[in-house]
Structures are given as C-alpha cells and as structure tokens.
LORO-218314 format. One line per field, with one value per residue (C-alpha): x, y, z. Coordinates in steps of 0.5 Angstrom, whole numbers, plus 2048, in hexadecimal, padded with zeros to 3 digits. Example, Ala and Ser with C-alpha at 12.3 -4.5 7.8 and 13.67 -1.06 7.14 Angstrom:
2
east: [819 | 81B]
north: [7F7 | 7FE]
up: [810 | 80E]
% end
This chain:
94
east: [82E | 82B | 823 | 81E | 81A | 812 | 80F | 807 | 805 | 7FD | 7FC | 7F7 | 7F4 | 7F1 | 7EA | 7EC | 7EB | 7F1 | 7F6 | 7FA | 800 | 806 | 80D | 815 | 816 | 811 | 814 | 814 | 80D | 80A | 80E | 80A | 804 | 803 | 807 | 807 | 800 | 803 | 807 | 802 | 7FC | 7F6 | 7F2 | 7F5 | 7F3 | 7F1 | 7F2 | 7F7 | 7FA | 7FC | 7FF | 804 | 800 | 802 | 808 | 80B | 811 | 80F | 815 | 812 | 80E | 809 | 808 | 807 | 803 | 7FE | 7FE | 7FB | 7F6 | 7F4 | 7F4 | 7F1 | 7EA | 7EA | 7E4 | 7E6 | 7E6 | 7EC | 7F1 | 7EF | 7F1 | 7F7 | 7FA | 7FA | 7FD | 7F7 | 7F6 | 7FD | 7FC | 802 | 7FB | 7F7 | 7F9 | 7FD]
north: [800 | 7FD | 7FA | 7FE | 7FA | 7FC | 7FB | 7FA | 7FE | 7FE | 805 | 806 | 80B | 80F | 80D | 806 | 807 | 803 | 806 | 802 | 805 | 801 | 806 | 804 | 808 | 806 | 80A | 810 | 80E | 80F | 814 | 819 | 816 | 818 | 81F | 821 | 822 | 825 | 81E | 819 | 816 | 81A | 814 | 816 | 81D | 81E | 817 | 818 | 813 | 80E | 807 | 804 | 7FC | 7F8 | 7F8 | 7F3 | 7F3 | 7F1 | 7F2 | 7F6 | 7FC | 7F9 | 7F2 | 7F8 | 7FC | 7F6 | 7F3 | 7FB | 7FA | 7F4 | 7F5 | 7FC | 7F8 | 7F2 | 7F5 | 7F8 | 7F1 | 7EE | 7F3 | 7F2 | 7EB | 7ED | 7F2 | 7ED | 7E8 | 7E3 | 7E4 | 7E4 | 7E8 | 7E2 | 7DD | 7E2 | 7E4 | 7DE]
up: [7E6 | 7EC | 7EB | 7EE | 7F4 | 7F4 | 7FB | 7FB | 802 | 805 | 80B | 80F | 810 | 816 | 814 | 814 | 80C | 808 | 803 | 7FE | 7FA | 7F8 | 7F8 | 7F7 | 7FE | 804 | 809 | 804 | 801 | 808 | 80A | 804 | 806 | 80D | 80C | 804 | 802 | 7FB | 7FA | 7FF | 7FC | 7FB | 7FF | 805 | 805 | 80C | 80E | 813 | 818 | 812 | 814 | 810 | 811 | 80C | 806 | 801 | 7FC | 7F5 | 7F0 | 7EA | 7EA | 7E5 | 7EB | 7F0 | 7EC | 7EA | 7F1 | 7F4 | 7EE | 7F1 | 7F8 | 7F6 | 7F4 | 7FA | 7FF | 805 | 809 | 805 | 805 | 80D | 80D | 809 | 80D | 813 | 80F | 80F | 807 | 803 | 7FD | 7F9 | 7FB | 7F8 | 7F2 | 7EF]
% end
C-alpha cells in the first residue's frame, strides 16, 4: 500500500484574510473550497475569490496537522512572510 503525502497549504481570500488547511489532494482540496460549500470549509463562507498562495509537502498526516496548528496561531504579518517565502516554516519550527 502505497504512503500517504500530507500537503500543507495556505488560501487567500477575497478579504486579503488568510486560510490554512493541510490535505492529501491540493487540486481536489481547492477545488471543494471554491465551489462545494457542503465540503469547503465554513471560513470561506462568502469569501469567494480564494487564491491558492503558498503549499508544502510534509509526509505524515500528524507533522501536517502539528504545522496547521502552529501556522494557525502566528500573527497575520508571519503568515505573510511565509507565503513570500521570506520565513520558512523548517526555520520556524525546528
């Protein structure tokens, strides 16, 4: 059985907010965000255009779900400087 690759993946949303998810499937993932509300994630709600600004390949589910947390709690201005690739999250949380 072939291992499962977790991505990690921020979206911008039309009201410059910053969403954070992780997923096995990005092009699926995205896809259910901008045009399945029943499957998207309810922060997107009304939020529509959403740009796919910054994903990484973590491996496991469980390094993918520990690294949303923690991208979830930096300030605004951090995620910023992750997705311009000025802050890289190995830096950050090693």
């Amino acid at each position: 059985m072939k291992k499962q690759v977790w991505h990690i993946y921020i979206i911008r949303c039309k009201d410059n907010s910053l969403y954070t998810g992780v997923t096995i499937d990005i092009k699926r993932r995205f896809d259910e965000h901008q045009n399945d509300p029943k499957k998207g994630a309810k922060y997107l709600k009304g939020k529509k255009p959403l740009s796919l600004v910054w994903h990484k390949k973590i491996g496991s589910k469980q390094k993918a779900m520990q690294l949303e947390w923690k991208i979830k709690q930096l300030p605004k201005h951090k995620k910023e400087l992750i997705v311009q690739k000025k802050l890289s999250i190995n830096k950050l949380f090693n």
